[in-house]
N, C-alpha and C positions, 0 to 999 in steps of 0.2 A: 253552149254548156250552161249559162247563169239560165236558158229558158229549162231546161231540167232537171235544175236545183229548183227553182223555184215551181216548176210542177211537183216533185219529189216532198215539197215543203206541205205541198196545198194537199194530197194525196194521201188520206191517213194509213192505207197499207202500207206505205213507206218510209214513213216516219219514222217507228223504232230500225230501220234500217238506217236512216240518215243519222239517228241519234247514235246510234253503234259505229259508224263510220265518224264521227266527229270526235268519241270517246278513245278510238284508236290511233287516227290522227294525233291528239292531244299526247297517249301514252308514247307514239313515235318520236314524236319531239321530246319529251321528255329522257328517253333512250338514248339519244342524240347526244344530249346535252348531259350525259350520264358520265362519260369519258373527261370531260372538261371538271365537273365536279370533284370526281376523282383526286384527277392530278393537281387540282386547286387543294383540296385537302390532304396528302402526300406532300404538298408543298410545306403547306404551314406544317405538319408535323413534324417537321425536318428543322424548320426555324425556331419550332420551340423545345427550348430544354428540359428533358424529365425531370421531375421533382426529384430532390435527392434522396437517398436512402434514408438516411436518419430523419426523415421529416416524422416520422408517428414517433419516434423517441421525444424531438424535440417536444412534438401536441403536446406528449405526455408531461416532460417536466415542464414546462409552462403552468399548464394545467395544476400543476403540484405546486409550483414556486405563489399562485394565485391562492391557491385555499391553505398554504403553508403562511402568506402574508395576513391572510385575513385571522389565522389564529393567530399570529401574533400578533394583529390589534387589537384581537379580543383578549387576550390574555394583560397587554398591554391598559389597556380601560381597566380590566379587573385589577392590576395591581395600582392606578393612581385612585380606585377608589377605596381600594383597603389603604395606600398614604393619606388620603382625605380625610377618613377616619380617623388612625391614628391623630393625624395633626391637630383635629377638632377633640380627641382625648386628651394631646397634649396642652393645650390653649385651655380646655376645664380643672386639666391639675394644674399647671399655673396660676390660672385667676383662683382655686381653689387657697393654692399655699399664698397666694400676696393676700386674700381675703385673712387667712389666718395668722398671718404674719401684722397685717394693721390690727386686729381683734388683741393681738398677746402685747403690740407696741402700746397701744389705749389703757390698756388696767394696771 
């Protein structure tokens, strides 16, 4: 049999023959082996547990509690810089009244 395979091989009429005979070979096995796949993924489907229902609720409030936290750092910055402010208005009318309060102590 190996002597006409290997005639088969040398013989170029026959070659897309042999070529086609190895590409159905291949898909047989693969057929074969189709049943085993299967039941190997039936298996695991079985051992893993569906996501639960409320999982896109959760995405969602996550998602909200994320950009709900980031405004309040922003809102948060914004009001220690309006304290900032003030406090630096406070600290100029201070030095302002001790400045006029030595000017009126002097004369």
């Amino acid at each position: 049999m190996t002597k006409t395979r290997k005639s088969r091989a040398v013989d170029p009429d026959l070659e897309p023959l042999d070529l086609a005979q190895r590409e159905l070979d291949a898909k047989i096995a693969a057929l074969e082996a189709l049943p085993e796949q299967l039941e190997l993924e039936i298996r695991e489907q079985e051992r893993t547990m569906p996501p639960p229902e409320d999982l896109e609720d959760r995405r969602r409030q996550r998602d909200f509690e994320e950009k709900a936290a980031r405004g309040q750092i922003r809102n948060e910055r914004r009001t220690q810089g309006r304290s900032l402010f003030l406090m630096f208005l406070l600290l100029a009318a201070t030095a302002a009244m001790v400045a006029w309060v030595i000017t009126l102590a002097q004369k």
